[in-house]
PDB file of N, CA, C, O and CB in Angstrom:
ATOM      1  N   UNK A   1     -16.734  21.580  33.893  1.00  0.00           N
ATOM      2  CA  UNK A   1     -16.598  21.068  32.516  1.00  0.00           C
ATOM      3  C   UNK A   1     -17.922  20.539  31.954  1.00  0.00           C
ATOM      4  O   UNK A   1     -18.934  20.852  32.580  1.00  0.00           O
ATOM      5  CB  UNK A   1     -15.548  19.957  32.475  1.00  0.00           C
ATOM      6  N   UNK A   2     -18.059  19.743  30.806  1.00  0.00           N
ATOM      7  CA  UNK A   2     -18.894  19.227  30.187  1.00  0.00           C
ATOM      8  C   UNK A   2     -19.654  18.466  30.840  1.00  0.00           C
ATOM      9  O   UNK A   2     -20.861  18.556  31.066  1.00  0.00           O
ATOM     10  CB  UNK A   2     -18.487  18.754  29.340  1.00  0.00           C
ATOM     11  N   UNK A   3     -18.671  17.474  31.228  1.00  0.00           N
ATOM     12  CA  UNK A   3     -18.801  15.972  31.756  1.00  0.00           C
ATOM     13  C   UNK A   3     -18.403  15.655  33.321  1.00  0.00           C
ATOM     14  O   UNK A   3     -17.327  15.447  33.882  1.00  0.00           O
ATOM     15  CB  UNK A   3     -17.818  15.048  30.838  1.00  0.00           C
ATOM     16  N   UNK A   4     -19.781  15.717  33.768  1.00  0.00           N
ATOM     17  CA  UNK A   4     -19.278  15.286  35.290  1.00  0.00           C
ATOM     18  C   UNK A   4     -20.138  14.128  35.626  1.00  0.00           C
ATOM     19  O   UNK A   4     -21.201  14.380  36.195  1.00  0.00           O
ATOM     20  CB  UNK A   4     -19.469  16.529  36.527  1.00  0.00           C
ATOM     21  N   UNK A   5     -19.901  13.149  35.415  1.00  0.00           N
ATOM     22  CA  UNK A   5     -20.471  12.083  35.515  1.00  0.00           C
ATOM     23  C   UNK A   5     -20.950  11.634  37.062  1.00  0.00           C
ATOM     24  O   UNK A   5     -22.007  11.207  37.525  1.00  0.00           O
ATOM     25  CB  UNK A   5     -19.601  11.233  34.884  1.00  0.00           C
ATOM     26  N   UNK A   6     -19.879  11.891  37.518  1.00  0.00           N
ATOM     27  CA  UNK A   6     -20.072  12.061  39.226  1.00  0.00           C
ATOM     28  C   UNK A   6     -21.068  13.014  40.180  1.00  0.00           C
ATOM     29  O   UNK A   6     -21.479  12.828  41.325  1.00  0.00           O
ATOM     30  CB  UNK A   6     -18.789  12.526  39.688  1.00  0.00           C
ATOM     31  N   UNK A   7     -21.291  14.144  39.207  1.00  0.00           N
ATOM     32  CA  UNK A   7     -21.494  15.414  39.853  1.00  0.00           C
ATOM     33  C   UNK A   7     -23.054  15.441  39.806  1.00  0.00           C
ATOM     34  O   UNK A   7     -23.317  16.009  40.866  1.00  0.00           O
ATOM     35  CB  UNK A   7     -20.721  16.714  39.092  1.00  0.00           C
ATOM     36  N   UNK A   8     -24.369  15.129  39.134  1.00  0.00           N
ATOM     37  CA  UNK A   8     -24.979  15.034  39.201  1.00  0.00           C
ATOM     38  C   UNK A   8     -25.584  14.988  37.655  1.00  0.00           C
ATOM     39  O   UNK A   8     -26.664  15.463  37.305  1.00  0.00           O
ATOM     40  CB  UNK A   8     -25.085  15.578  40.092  1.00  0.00           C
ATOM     41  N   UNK A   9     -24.920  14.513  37.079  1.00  0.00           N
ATOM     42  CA  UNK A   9     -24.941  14.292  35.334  1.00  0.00           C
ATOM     43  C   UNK A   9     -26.260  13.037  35.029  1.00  0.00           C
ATOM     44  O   UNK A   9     -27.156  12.912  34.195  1.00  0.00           O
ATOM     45  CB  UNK A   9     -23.003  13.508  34.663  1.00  0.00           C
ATOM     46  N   UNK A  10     -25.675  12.100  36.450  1.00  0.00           N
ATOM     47  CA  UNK A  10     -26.863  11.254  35.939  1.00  0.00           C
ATOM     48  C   UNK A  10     -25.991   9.944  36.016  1.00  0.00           C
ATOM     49  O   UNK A  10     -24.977   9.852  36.709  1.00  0.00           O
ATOM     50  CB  UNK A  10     -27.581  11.688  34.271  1.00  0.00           C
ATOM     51  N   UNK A  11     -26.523   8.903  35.193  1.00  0.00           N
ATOM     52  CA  UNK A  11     -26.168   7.844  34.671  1.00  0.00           C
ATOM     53  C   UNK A  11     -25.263   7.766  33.348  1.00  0.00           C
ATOM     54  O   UNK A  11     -24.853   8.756  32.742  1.00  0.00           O
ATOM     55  CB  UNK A  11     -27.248   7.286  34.548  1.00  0.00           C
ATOM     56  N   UNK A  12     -25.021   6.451  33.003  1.00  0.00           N
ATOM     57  CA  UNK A  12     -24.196   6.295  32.020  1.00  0.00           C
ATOM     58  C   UNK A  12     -24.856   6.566  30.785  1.00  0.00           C
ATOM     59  O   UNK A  12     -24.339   6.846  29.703  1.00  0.00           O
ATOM     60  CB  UNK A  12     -23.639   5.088  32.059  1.00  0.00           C
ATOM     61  N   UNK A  13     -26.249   6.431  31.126  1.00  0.00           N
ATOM     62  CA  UNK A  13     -27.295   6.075  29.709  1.00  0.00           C
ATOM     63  C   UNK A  13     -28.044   7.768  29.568  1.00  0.00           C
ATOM     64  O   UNK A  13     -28.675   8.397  28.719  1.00  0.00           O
ATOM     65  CB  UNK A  13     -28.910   4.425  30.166  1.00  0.00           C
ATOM     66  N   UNK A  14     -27.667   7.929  30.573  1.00  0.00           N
ATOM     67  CA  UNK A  14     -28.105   9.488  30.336  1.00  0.00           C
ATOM     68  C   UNK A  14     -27.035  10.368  29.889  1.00  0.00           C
ATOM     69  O   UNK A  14     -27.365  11.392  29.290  1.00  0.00           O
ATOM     70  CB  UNK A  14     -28.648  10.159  31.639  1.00  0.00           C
ATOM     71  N   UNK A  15     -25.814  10.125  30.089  1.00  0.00           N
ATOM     72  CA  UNK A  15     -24.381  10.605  29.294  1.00  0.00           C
ATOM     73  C   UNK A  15     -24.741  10.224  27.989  1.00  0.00           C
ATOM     74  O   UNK A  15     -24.685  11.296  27.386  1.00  0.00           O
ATOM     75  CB  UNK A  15     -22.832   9.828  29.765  1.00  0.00           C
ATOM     76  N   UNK A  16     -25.122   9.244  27.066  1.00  0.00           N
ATOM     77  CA  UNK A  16     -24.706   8.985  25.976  1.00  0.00           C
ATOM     78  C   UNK A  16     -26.014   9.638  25.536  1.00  0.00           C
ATOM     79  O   UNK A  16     -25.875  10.287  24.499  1.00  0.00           O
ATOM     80  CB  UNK A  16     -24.243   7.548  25.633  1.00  0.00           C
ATOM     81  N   UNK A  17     -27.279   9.640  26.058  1.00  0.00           N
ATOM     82  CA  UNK A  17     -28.337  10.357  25.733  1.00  0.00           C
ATOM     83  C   UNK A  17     -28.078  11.728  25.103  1.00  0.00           C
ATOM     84  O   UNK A  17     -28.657  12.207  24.128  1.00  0.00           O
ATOM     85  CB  UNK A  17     -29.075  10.461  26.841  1.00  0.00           C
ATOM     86  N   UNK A  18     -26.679  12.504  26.160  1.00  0.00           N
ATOM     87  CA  UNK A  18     -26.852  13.971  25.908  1.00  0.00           C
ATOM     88  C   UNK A  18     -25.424  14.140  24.269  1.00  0.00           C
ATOM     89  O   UNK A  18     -25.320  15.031  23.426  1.00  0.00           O
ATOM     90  CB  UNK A  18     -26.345  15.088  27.890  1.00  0.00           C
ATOM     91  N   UNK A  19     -24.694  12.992  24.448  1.00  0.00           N
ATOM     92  CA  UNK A  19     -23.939  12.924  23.703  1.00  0.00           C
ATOM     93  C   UNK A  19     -24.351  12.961  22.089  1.00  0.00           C
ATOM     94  O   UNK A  19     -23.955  13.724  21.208  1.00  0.00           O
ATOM     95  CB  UNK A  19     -23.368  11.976  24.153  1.00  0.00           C
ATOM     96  N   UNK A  20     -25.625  11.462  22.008  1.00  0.00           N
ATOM     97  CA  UNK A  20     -26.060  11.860  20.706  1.00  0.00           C
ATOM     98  C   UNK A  20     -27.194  13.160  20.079  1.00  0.00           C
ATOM     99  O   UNK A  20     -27.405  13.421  18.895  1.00  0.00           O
ATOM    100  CB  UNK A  20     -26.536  10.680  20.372  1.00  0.00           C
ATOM    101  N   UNK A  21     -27.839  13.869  21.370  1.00  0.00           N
ATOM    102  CA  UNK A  21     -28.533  14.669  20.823  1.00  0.00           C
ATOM    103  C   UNK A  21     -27.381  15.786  20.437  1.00  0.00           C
ATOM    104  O   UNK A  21     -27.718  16.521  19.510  1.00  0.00           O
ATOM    105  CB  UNK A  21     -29.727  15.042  21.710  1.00  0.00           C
ATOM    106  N   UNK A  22     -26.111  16.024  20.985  1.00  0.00           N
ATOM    107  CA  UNK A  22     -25.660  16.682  20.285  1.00  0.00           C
ATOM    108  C   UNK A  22     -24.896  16.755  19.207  1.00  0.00           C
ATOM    109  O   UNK A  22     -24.509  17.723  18.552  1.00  0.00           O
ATOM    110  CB  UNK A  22     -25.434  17.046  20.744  1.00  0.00           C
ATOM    111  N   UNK A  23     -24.646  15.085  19.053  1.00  0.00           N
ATOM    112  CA  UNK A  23     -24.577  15.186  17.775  1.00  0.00           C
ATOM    113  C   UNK A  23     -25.450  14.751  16.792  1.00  0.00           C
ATOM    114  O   UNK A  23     -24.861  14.531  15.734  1.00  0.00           O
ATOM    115  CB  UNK A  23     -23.685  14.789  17.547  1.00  0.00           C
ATOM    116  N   UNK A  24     -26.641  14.548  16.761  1.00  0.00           N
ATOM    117  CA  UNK A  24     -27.776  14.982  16.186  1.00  0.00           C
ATOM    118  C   UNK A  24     -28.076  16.384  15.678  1.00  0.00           C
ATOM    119  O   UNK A  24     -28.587  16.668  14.594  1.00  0.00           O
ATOM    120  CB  UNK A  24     -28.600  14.708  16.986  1.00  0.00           C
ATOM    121  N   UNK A  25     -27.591  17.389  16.838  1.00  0.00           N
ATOM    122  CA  UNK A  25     -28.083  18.533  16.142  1.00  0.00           C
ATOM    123  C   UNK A  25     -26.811  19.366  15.796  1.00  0.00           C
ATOM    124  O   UNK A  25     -26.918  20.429  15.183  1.00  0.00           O
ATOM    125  CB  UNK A  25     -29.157  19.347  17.019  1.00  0.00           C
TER     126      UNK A  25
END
């Protein structure tokens, strides 16, 4: 899926990182 927070996604702050660049663009 999108979102694997667990899986090697990263951090929390790096989730919301990828969240607003897409909604940015």
């Amino acid at each position: 899926p999108r979102y694997h927070a667990l899986e090697g996604v990263g951090t929390v702050e790096e989730i919301r990182a990828r969240v607003q660049a897409a909604l940015a663009s």
